[in-house]
N, CA, C and O atoms as CSV, one atom per row, in Angstrom:
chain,resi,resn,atom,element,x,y,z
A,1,UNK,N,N,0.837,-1.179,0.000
A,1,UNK,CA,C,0.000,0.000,0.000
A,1,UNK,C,C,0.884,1.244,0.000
A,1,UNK,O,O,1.862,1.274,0.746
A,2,UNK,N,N,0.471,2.695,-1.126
A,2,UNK,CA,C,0.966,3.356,-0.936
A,2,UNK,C,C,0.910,4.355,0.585
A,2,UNK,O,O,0.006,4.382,1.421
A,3,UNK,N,N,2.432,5.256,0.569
A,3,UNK,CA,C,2.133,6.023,1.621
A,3,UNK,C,C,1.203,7.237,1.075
A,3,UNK,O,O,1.346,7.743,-0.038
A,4,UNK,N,N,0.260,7.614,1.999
A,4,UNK,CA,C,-0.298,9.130,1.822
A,4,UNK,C,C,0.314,10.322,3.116
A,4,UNK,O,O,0.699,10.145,4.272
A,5,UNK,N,N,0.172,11.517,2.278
A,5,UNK,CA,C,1.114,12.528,2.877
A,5,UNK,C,C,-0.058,13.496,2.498
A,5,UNK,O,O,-0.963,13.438,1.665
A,6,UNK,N,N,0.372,14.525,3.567
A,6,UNK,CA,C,-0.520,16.170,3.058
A,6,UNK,C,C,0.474,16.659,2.381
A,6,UNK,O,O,1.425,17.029,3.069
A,7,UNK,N,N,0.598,16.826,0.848
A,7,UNK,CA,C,1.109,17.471,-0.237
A,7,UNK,C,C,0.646,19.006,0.008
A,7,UNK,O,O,-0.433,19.453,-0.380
A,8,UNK,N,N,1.716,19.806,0.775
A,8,UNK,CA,C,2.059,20.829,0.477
A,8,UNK,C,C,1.534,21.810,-0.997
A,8,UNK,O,O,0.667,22.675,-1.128
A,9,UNK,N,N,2.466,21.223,-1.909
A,9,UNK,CA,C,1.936,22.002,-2.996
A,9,UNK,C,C,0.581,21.899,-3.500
A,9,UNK,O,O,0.048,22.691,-4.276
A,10,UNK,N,N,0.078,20.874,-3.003
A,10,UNK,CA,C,-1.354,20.746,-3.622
A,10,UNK,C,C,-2.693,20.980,-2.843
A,10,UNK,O,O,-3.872,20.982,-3.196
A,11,UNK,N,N,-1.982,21.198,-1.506
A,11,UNK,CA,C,-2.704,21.461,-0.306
A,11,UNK,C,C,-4.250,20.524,-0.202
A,11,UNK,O,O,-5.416,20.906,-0.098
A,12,UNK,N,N,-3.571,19.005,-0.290
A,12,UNK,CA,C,-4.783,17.616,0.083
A,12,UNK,C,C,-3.644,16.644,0.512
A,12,UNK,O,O,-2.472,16.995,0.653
A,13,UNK,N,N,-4.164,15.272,0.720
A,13,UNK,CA,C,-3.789,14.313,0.941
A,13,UNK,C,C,-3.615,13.679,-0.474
A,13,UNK,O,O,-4.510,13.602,-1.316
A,14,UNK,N,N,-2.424,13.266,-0.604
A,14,UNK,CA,C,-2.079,12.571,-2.015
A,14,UNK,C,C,-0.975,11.517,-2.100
A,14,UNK,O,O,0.044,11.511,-1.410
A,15,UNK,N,N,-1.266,10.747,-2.911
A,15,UNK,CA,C,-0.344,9.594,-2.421
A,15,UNK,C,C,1.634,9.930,-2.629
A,15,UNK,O,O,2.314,10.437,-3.521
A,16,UNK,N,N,1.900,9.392,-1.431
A,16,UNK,CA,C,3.472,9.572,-1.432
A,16,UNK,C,C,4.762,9.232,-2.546
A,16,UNK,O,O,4.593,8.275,-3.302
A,17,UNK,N,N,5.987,9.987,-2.634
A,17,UNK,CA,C,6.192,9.434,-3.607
A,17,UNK,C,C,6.959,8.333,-2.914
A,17,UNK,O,O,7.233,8.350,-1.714
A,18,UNK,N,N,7.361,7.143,-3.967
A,18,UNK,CA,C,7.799,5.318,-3.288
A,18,UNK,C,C,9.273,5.690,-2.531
A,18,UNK,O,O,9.523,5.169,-1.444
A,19,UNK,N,N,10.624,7.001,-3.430
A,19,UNK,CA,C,11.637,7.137,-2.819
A,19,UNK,C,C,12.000,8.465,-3.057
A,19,UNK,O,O,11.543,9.338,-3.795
A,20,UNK,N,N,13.279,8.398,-1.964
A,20,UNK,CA,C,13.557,9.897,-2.166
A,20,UNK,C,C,14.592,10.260,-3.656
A,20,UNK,O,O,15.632,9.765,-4.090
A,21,UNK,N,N,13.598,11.476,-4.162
A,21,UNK,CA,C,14.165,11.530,-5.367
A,21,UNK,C,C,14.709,12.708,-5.736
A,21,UNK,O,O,14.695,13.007,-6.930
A,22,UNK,N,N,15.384,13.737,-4.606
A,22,UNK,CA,C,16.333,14.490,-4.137
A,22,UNK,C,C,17.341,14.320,-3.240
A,22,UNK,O,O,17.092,13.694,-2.210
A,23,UNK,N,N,18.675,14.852,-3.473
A,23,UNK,CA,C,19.418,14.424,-2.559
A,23,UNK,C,C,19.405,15.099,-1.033
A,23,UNK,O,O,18.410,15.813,-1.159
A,24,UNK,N,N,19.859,15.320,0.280
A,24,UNK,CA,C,20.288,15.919,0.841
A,24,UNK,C,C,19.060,16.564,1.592
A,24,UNK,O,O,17.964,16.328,1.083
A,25,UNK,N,N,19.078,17.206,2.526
A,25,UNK,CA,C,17.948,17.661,3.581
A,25,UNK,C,C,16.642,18.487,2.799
A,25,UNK,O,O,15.539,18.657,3.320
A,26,UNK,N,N,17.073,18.990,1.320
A,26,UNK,CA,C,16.233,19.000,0.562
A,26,UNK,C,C,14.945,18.230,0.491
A,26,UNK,O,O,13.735,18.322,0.694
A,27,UNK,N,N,16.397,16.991,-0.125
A,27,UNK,CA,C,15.395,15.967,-0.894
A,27,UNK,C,C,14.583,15.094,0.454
A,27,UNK,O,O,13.623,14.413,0.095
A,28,UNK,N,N,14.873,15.084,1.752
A,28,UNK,CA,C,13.835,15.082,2.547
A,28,UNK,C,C,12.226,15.417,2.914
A,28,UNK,O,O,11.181,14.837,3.210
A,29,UNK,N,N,12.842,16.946,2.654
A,29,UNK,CA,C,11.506,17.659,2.485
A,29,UNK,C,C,10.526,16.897,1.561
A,29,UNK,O,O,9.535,16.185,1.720
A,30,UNK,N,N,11.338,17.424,0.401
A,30,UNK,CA,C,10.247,16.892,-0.643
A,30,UNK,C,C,9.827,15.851,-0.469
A,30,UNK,O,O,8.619,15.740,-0.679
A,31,UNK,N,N,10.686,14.448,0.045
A,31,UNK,CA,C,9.977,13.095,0.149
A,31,UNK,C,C,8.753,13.038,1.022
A,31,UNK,O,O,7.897,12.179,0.810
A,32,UNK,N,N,8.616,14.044,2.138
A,32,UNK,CA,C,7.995,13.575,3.028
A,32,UNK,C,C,6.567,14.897,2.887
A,32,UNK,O,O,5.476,14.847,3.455
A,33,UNK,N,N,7.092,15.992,1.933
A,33,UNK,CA,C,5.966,16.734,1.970
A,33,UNK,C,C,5.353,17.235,0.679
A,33,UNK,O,O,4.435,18.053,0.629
A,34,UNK,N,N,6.183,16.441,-0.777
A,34,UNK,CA,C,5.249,16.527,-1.951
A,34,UNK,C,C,4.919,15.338,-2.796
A,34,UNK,O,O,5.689,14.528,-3.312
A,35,UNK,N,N,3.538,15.405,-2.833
A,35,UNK,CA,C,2.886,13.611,-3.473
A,35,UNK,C,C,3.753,13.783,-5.040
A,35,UNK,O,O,4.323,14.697,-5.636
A,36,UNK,N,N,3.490,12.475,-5.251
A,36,UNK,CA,C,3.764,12.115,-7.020
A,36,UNK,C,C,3.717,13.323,-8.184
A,36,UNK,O,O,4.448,13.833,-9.032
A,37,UNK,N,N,2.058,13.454,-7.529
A,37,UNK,CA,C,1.400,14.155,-8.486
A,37,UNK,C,C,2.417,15.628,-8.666
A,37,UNK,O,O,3.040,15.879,-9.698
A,38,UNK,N,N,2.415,16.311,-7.696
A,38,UNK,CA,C,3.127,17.457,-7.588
A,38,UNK,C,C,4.429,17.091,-8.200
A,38,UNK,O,O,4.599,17.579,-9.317
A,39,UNK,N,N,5.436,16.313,-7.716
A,39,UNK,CA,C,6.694,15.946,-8.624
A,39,UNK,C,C,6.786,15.775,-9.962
A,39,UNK,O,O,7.785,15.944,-10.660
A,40,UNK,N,N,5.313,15.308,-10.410
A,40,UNK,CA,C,5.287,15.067,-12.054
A,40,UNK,C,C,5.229,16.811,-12.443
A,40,UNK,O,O,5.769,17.327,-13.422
A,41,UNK,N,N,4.431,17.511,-11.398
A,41,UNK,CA,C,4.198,18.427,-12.535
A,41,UNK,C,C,5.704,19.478,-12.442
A,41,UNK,O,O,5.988,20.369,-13.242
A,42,UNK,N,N,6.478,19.075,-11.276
A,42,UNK,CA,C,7.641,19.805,-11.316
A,42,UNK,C,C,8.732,19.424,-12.156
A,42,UNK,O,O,9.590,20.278,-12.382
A,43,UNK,N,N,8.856,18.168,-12.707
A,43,UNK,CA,C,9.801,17.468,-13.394
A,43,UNK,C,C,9.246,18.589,-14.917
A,43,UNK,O,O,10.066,19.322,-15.470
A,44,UNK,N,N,7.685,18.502,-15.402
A,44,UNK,CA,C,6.950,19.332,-16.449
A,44,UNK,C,C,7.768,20.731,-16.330
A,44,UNK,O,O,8.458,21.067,-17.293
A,45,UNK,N,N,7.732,21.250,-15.603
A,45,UNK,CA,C,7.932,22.584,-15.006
A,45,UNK,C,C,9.911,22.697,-15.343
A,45,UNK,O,O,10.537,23.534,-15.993
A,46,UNK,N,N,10.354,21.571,-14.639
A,46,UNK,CA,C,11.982,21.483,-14.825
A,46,UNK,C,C,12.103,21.347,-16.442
A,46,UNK,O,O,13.017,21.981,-16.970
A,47,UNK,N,N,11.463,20.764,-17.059
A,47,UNK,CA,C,12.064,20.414,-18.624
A,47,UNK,C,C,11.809,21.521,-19.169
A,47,UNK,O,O,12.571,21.841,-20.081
A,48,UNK,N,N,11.020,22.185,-18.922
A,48,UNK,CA,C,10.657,23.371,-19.842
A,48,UNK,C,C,11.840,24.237,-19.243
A,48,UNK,O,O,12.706,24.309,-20.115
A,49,UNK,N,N,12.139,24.772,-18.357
A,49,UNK,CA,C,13.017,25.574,-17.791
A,49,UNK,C,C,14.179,25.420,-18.275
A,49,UNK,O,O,14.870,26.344,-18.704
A,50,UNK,N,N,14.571,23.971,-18.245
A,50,UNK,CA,C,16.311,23.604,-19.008
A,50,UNK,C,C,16.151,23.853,-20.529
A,50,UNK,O,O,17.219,24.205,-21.031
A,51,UNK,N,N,15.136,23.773,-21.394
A,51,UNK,CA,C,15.084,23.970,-22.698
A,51,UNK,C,C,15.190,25.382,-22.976
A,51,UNK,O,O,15.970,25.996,-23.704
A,52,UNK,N,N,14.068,25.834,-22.107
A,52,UNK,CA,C,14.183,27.286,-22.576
A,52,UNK,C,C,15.576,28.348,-22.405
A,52,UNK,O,O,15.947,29.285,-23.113
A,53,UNK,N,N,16.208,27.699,-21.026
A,53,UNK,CA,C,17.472,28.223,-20.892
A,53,UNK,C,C,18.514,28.048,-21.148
A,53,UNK,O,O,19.573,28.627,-20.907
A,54,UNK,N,N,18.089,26.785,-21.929
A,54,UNK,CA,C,19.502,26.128,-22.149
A,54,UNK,C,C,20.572,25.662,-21.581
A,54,UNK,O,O,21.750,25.557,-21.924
A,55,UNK,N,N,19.741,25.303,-20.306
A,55,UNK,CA,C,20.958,24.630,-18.864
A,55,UNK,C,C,21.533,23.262,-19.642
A,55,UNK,O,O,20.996,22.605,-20.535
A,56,UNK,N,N,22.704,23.091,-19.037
A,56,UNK,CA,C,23.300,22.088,-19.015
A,56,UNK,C,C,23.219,21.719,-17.717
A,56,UNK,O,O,23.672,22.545,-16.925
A,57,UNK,N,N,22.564,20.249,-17.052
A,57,UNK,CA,C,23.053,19.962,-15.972
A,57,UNK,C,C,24.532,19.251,-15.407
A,57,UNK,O,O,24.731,18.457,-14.488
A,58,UNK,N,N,25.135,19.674,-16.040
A,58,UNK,CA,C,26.496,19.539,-15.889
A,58,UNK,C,C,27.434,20.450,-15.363
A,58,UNK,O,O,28.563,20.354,-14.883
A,59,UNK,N,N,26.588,21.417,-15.608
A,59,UNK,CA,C,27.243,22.526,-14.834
A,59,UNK,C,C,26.498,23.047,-13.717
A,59,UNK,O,O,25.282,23.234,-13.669
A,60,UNK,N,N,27.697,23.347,-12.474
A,60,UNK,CA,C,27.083,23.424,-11.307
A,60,UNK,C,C,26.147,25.283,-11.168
A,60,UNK,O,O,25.581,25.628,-10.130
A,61,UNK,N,N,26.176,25.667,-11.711
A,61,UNK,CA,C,25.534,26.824,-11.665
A,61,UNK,C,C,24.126,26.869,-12.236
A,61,UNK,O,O,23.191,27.550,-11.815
A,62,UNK,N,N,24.133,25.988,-13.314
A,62,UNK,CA,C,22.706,25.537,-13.872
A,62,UNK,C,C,22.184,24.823,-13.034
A,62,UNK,O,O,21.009,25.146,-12.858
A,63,UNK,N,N,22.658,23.611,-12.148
A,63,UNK,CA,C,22.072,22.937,-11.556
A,63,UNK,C,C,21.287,24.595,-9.708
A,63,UNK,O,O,20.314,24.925,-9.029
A,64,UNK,N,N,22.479,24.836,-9.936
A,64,UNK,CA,C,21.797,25.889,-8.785
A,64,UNK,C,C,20.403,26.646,-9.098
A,64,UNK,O,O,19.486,26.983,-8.349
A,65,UNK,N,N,20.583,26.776,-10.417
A,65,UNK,CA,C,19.410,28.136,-10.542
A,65,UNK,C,C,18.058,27.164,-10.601
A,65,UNK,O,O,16.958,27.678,-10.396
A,66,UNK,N,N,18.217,25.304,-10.977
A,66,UNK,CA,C,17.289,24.958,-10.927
A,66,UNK,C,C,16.537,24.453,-9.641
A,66,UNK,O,O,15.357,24.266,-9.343
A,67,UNK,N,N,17.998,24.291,-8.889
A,67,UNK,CA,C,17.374,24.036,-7.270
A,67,UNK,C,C,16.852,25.515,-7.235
A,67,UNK,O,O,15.683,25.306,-6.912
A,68,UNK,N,N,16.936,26.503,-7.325
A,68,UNK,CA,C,15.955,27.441,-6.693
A,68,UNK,C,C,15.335,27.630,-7.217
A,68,UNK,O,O,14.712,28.453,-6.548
A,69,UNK,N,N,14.529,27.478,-8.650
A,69,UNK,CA,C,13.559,27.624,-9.273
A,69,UNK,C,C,12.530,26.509,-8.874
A,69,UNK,O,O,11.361,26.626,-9.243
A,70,UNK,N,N,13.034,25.164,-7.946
A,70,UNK,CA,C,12.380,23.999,-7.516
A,70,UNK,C,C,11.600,24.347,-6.277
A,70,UNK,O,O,10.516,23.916,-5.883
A,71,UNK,N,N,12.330,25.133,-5.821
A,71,UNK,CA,C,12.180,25.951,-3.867
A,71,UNK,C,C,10.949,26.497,-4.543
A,71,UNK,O,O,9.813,26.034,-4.439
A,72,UNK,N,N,11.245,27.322,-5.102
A,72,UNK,CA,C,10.143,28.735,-5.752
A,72,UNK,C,C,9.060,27.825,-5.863
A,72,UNK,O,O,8.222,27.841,-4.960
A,73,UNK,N,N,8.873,26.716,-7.191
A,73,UNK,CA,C,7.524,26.196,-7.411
A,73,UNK,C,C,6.915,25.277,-6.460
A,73,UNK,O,O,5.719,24.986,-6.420
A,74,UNK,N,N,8.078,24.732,-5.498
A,74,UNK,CA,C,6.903,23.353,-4.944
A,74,UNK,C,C,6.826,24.159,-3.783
A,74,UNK,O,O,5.706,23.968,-3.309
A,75,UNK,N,N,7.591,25.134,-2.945
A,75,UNK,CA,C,7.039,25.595,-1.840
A,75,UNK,C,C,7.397,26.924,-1.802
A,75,UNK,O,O,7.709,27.348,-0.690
A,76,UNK,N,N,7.426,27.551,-2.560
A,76,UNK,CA,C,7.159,29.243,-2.661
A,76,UNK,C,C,8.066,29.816,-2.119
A,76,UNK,O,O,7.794,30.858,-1.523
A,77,UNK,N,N,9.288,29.388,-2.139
A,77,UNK,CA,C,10.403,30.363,-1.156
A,77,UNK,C,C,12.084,30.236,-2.236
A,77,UNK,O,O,12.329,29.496,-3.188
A,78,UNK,N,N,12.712,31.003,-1.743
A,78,UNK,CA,C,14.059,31.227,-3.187
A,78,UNK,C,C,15.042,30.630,-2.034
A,78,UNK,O,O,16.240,30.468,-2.267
């Protein structure tokens, strides 16, 4: 049985995601306070962002601007 969590970004009960799929006290958060659903639409949200900007995640500065563009959408803070 899945876990259910109060999803933050979606502000209901929604099912959990199975693992943590951030690293580091971050990726805590997110495991424990945004459902599936919300992650799908942030992964939506991440692809468009790297296309349009043309990040490379290879580089550590791209990867920064997308951790804070991640802060910004799933819980409203930079």
């Amino acid at each position: 049985m899945s876990r259910i969590i109060f999803c933050t970004f979606l502000q209901k009960n929604s099912e959990a995601q199975d693992y943590q799929s951030y690293p580091g006290e971050l990726g805590k958060k997110i495991y424990n306070q945004i459902s599936q659903e919300a992650w799908k639409k942030w992964m939506i949200q991440q692809t468009m962002l790297i296309n349009e900007k043309k990040l490379n995640m290879y580089n550590i500065n791209h990867r920064k601007i997308i951790e804070k563009e991640m802060k910004l959408f799933l819980f409203k803070e930079s």
